[in-house]
TORDO-928667 format. One record per residue (C-alpha): residue in one letter; x, y, z. Coordinates in Angstrom, 3 decimals. Example, Ala and Ser with C-alpha at 12.3 -4.5 7.8 and 13.67 -1.06 7.14 Angstrom:
BEGIN
+------+----------+----------+----------+
| rest |        u |        v |        w |
+------+----------+----------+----------+
|    A |   12.300 |   -4.500 |    7.800 |
|    S |   13.670 |   -1.060 |    7.140 |
+------+----------+----------+----------+
REM end
This chain:
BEGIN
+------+----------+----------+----------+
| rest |        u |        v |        w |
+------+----------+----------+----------+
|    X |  -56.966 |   31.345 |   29.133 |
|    X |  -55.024 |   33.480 |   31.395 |
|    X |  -56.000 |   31.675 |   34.663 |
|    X |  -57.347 |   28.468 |   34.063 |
|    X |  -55.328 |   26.998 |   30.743 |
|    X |  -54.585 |   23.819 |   31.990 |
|    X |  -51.171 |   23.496 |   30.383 |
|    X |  -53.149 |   24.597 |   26.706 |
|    X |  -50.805 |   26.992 |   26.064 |
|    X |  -47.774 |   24.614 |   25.967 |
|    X |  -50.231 |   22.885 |   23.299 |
|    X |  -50.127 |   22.434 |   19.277 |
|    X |  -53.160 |   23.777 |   19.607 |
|    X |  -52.290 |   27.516 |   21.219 |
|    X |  -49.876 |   27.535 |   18.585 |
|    X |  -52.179 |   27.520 |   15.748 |
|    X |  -54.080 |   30.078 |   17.481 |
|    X |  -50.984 |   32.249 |   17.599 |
|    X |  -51.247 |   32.240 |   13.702 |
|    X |  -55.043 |   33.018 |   13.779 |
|    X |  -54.012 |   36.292 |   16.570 |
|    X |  -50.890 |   37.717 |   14.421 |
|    X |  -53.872 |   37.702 |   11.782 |
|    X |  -55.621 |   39.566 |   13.703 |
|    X |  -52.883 |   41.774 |   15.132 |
|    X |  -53.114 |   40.392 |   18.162 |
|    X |  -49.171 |   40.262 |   18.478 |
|    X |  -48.477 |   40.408 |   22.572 |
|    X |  -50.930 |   37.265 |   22.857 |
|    X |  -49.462 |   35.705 |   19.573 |
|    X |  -46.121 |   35.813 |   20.692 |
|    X |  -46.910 |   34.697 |   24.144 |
|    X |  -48.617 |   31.159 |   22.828 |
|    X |  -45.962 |   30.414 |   20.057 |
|    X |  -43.154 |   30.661 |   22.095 |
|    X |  -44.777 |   28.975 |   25.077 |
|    X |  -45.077 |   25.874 |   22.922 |
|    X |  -43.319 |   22.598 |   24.328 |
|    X |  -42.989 |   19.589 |   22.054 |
|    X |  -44.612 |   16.380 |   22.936 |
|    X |  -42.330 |   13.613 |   23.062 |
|    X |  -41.204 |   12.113 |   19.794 |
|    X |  -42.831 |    8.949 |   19.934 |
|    X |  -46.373 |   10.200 |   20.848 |
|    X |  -49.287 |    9.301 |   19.568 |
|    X |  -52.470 |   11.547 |   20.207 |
|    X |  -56.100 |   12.237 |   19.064 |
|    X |  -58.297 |    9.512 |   17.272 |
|    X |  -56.844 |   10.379 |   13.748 |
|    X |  -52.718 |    8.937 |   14.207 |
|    X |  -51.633 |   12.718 |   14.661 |
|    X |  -47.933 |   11.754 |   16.324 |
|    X |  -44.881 |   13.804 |   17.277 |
|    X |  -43.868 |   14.252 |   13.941 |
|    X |  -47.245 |   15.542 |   12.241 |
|    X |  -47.028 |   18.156 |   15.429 |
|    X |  -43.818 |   19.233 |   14.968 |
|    X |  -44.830 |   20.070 |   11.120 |
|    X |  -47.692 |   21.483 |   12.187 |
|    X |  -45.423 |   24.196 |   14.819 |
|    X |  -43.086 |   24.551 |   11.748 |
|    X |  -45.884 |   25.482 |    9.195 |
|    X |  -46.998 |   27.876 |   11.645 |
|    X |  -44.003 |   29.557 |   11.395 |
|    X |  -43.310 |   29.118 |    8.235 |
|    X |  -46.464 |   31.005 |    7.353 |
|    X |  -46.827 |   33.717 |   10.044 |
|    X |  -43.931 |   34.038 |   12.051 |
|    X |  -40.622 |   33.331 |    9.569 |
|    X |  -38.176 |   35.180 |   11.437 |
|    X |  -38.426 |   32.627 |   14.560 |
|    X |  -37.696 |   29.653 |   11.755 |
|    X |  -33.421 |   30.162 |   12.591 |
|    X |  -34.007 |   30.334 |   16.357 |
|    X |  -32.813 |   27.222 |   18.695 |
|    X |  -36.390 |   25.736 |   18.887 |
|    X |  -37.331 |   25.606 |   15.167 |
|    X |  -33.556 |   23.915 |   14.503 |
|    X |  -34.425 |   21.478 |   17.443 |
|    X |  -37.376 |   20.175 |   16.214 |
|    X |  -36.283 |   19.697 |   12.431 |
|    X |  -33.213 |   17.430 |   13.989 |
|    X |  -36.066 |   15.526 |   15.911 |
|    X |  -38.256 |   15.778 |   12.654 |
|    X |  -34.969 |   13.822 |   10.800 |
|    X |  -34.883 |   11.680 |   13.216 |
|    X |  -38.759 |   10.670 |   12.591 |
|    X |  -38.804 |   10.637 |    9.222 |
|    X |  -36.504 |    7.293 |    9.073 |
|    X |  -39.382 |    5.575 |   10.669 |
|    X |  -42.481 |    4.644 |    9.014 |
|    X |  -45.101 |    7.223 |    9.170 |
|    X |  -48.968 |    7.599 |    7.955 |
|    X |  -50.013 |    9.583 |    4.761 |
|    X |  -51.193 |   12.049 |    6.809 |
|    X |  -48.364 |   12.438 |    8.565 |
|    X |  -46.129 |   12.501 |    5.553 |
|    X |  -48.125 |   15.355 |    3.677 |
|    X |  -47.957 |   17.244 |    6.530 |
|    X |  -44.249 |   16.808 |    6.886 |
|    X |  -43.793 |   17.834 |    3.086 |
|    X |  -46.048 |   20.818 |    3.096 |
|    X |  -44.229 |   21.876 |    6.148 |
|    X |  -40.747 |   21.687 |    5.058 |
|    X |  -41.872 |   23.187 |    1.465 |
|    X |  -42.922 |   25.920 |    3.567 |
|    X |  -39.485 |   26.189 |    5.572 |
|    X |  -37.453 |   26.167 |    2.499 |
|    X |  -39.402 |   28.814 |    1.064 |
|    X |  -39.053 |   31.108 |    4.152 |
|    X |  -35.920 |   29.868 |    5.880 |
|    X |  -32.919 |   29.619 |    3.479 |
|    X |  -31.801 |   32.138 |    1.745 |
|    X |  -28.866 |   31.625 |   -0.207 |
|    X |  -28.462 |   29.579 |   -3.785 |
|    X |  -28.781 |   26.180 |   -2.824 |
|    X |  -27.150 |   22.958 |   -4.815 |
|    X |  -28.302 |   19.684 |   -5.085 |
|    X |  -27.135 |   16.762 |   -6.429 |
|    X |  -28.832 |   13.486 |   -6.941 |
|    X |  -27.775 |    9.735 |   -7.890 |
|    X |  -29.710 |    6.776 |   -8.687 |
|    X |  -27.377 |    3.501 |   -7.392 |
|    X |  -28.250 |   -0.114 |   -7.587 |
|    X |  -27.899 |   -2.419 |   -4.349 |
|    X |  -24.035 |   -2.501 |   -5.267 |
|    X |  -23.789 |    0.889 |   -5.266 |
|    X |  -23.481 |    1.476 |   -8.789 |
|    X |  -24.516 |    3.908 |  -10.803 |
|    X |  -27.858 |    3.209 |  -12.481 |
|    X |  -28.008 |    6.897 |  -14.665 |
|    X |  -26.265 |   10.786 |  -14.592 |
|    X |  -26.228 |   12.688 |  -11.522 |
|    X |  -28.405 |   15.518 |  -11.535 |
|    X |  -26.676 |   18.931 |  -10.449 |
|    X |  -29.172 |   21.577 |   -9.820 |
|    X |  -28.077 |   25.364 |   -8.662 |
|    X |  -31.192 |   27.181 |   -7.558 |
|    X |  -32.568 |   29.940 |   -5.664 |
|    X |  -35.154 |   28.500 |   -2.651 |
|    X |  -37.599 |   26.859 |   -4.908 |
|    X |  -39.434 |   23.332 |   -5.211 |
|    X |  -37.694 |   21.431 |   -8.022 |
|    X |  -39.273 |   17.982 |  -10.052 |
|    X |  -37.353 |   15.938 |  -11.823 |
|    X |  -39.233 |   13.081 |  -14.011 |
|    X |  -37.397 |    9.668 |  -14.425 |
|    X |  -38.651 |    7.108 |  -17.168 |
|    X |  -35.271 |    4.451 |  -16.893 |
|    X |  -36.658 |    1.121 |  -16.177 |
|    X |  -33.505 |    0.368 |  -14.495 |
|    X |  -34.072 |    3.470 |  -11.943 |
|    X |  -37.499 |    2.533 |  -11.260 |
|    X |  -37.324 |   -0.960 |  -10.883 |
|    X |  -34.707 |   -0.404 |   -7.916 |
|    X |  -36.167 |    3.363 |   -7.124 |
|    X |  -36.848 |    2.499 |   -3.482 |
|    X |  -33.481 |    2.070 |   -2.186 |
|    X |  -31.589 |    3.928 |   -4.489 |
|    X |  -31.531 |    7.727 |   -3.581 |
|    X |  -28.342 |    9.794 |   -3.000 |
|    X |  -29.383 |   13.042 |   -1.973 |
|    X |  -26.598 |   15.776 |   -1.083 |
|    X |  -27.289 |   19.776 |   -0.686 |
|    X |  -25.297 |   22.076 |    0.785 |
|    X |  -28.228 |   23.741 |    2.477 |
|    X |  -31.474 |   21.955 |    4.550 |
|    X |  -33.506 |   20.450 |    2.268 |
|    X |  -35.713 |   17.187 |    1.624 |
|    X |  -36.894 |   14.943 |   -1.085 |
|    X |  -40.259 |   13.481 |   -1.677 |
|    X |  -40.608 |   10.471 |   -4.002 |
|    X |  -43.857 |    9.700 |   -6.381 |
|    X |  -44.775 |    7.068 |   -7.940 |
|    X |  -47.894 |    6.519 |  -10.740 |
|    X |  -48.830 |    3.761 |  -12.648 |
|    X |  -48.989 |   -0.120 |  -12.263 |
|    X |  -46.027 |   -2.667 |  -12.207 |
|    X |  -45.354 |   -4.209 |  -15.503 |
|    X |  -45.090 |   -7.877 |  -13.765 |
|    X |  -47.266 |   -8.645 |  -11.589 |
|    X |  -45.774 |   -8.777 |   -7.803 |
|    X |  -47.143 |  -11.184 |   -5.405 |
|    X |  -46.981 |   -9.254 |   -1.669 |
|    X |  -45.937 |  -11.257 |    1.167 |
|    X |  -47.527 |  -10.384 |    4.898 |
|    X |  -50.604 |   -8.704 |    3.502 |
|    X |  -52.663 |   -7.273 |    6.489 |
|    X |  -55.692 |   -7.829 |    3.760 |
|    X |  -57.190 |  -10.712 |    2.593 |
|    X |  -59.344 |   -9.851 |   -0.575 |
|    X |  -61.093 |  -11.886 |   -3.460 |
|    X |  -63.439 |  -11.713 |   -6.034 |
|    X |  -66.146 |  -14.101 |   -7.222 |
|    X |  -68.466 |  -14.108 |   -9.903 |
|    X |  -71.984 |  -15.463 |   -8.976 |
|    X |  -75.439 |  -15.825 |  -11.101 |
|    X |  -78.339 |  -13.936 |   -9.528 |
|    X |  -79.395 |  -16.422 |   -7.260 |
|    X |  -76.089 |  -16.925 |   -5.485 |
|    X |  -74.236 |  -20.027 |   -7.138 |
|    X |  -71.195 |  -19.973 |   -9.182 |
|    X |  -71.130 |  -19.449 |  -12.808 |
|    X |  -68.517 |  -21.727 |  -14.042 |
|    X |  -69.528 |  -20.995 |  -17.867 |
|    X |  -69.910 |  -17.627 |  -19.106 |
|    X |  -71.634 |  -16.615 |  -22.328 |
|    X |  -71.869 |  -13.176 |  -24.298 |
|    X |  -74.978 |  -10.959 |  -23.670 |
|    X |  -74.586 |  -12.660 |  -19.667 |
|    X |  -75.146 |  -10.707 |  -16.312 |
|    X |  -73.293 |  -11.557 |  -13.643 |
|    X |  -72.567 |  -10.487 |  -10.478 |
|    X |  -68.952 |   -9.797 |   -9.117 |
|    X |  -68.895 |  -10.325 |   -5.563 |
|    X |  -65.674 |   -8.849 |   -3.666 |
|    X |  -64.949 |  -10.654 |   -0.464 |
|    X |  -62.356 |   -9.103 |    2.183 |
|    X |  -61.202 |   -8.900 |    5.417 |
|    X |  -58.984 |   -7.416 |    7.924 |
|    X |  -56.080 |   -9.557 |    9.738 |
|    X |  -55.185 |   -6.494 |   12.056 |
|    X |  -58.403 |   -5.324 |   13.327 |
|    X |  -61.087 |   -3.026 |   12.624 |
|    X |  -59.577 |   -0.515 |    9.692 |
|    X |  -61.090 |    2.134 |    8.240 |
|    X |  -60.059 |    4.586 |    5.468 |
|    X |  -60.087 |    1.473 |    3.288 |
|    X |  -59.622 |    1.828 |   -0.802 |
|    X |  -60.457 |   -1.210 |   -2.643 |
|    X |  -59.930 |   -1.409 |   -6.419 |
|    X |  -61.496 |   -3.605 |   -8.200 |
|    X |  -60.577 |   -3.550 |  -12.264 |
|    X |  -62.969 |   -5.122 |  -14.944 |
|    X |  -61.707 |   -7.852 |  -16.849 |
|    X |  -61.420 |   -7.317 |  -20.458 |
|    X |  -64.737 |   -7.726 |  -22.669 |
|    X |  -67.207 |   -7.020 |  -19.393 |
|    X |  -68.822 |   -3.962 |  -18.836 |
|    X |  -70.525 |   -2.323 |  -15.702 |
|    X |  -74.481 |   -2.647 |  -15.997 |
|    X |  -76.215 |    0.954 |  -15.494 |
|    X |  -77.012 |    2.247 |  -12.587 |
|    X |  -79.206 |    5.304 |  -11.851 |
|    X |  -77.133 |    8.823 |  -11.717 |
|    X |  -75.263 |    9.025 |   -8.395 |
|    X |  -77.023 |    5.624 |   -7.326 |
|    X |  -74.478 |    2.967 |   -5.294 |
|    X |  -73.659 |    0.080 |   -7.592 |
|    X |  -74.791 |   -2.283 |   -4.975 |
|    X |  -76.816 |   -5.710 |   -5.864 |
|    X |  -77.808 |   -8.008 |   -3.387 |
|    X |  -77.639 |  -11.687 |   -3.854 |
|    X |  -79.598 |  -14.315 |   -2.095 |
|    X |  -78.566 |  -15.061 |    0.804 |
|    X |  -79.144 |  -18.513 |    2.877 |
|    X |  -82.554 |  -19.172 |    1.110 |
|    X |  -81.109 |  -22.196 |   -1.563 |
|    X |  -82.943 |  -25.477 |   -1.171 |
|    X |  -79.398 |  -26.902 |   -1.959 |
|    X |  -77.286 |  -24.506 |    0.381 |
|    X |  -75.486 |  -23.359 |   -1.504 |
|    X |  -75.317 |  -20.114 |   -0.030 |
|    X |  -73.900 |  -18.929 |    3.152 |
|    X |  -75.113 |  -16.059 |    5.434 |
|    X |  -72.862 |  -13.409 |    4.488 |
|    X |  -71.718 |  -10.426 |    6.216 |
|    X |  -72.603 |   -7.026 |    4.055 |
|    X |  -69.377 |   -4.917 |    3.481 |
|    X |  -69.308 |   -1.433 |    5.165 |
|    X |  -69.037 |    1.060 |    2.682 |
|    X |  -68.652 |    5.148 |    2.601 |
|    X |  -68.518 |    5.554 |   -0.855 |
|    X |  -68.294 |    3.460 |   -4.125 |
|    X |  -67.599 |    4.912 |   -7.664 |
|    X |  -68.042 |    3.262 |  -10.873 |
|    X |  -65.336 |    4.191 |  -13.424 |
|    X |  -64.873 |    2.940 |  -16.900 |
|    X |  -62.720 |    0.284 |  -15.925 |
|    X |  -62.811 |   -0.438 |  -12.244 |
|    X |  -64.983 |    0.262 |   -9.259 |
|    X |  -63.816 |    1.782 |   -6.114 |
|    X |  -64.766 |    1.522 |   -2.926 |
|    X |  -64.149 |    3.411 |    0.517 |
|    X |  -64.843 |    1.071 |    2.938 |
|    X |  -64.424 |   -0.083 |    7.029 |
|    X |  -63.327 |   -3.571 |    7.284 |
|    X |  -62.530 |   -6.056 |   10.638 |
|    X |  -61.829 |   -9.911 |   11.122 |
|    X |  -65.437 |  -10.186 |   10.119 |
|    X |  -65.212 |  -11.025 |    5.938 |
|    X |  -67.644 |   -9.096 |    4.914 |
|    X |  -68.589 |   -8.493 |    1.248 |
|    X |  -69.651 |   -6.154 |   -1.377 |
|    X |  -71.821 |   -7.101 |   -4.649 |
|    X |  -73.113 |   -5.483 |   -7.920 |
|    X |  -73.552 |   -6.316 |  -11.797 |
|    X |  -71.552 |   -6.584 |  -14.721 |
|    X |  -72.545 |   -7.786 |  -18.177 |
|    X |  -70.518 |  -10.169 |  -20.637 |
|    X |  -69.891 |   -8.016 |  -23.414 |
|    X |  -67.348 |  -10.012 |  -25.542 |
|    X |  -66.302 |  -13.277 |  -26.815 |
|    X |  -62.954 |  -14.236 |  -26.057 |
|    X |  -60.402 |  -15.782 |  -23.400 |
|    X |  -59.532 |  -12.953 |  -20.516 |
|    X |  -57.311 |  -12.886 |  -17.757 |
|    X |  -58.563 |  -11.856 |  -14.657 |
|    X |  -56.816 |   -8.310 |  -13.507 |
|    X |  -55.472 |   -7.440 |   -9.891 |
|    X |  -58.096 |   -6.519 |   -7.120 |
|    X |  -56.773 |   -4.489 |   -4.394 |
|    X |  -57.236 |   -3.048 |   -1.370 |
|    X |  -54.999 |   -0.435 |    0.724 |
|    X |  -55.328 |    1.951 |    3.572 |
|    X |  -55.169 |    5.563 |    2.774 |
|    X |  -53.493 |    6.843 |    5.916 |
|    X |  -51.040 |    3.892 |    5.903 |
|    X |  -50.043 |    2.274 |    2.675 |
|    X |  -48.028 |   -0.721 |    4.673 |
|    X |  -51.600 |   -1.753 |    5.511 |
|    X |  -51.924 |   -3.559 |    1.992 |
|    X |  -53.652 |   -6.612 |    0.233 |
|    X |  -54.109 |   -8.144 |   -2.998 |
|    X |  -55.794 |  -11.514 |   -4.524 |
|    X |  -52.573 |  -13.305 |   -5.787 |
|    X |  -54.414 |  -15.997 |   -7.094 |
|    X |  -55.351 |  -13.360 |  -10.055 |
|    X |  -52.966 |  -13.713 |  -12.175 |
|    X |  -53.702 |  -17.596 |  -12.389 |
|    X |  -57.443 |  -17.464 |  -13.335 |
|    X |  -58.849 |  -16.947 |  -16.394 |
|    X |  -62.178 |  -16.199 |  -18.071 |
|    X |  -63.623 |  -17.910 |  -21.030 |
|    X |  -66.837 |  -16.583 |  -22.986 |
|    X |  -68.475 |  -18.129 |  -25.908 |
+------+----------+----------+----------+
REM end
């Protein structure tokens, strides 16, 4: 390392070595890599999985956090969390973001001292008050506050007033589904569903004791994607048809070999991983411009008039990289 490093030591990666050698009590060499450490620029992009000048920055600061916490109040630390609040008004990917919040979780813990007070407001577009403040006086410690007002929800994205009198950052989560259904403009997805008989045509009538098979169509309008979760939820009164233990729910339909054709060559979906819950399957899949599609079985377990649920699919690294079937909500399923 000493004579040929090739700059490695002014690297992200030298620094997380410095942790692994003040493990080790290897403190000259530890100290030598941490501090030699020089930031990439803040709009750099690097590696093949989206790690960009903000993930490195957390990474340096979790490194400190953890092994060296008496460099966290020196001039380099405080430079990079002013270029890390700079970042984090941009959009960012998931992995980026956790390692952002683990890293200044870590940098609260270690760096500030004193009683810290927050206080929070909820405002509507108007700047009005949508519930109480929250005051909070606490020593350095992670705080979660649950809110159930509709009102505060429904406008939670652009409502936050945040004021401490010490560093410190906020981290919203949401669970749970929208009570109306939302149709999403721009989608960089385009995703459907059909339901098909075993020999590929369209089943237009549906009758209890049926199977049928549910074929999800989808494809990319940015590229090749991968880290792709598509959510597909059963419609009321159908049920998923066994499959053996740990087997992939995957049913292939004829393809191209109708006298009538009917049936178009179709390009198989590539898929990781799928899971069969009670009430949905999900799939981790790779999509491109290709449509490509995904098939198994489901069985028509009830009489009645259904309406067809949301099918989804959404990147886990980026969450902007989004699509949905809005044509849903306008479908529904009759069985006698």
């Amino acid at each position: 390392m000493k004579d040929k490093n090739h700059g490695l030591d002014k690297d992200i990666v030298a620094s997380l070595m410095a942790g692994s050698m003040k493990l080790m009590m290897q403190d000259e060499l530890a100290e030598k890599l941490i501090n030699a450490y020089q930031p990439s620029k803040v709009d750099a992009w690097r590696y093949s999985f989206e790690f960009d000048g903000l993930s490195e920055r957390a990474l340096y600061l979790t490194v400190l956090a953890n092994t060296f916490p008496e460099k966290l109040n020196q001039q380099k630390a405080q430079s990079l969390l002013k270029d890390m609040n700079v970042l984090l008004t941009k959009s960012h990917s998931l992995i980026t973001e956790a390692l952002t919040a683990r890293a200044m979780i870590l940098y609260s813990k270690s760096a500030i001292n004193e009683k810290a007070q927050y206080h929070i407001t909820f405002v509507d577009t108007a700047n009005n008050a949508l519930q109480k403040g929250i005051d909070i006086t606490k020593n350095n410690s992670l705080l979660s506050e649950m809110i159930k007002d509709e009102n505060t929800l429904a406008n939670l994205s652009s409502t936050v007033k945040f004021t401490a009198n010490t560093p410190a950052y906020y981290q919203i989560t949401t669970t749970g589904y929208d009570k109306e259904r939302k149709e999403v403009a721009n989608q960089s997805i385009n995703i459907t569903r059909e339901f098909r008989d075993i020999d590929g045509y369209e089943i237009k009538d549906f009758h209890l004791g049926d199977e049928v098979v549910v074929v999800i169509k989808a494809q990319s309008l940015v590229g090749n994607i991968d880290n792709i979760i598509i959510t597909d939820i059963l419609p009321a009164g159908f049920e998923f048809v066994p499959v053996k233990q740990n087997a992939v729910p995957y049913i292939r339909t004829t393809q191209g070999k109708s006298n009538q054709d009917v049936l178009q060559e179709e390009w198989d979906m590539d898929v990781d991983f799928a899971n069969i819950q009670e009430d949905r399957l999900i799939l981790f899949a790779r999509l491109s411009d290709q449509e490509s599609v995904f098939r198994y079985k489901v069985r028509v377990a009830n009489k009645g008039e259904f309406t067809l649920p949301d099918i989804t699919a959404e990147q886990v690294t980026d969450t902007l990289v989004y699509g949905s079937d809005n044509d849903a909500k306008k479908k529904k399923i009759i069985v006698k």
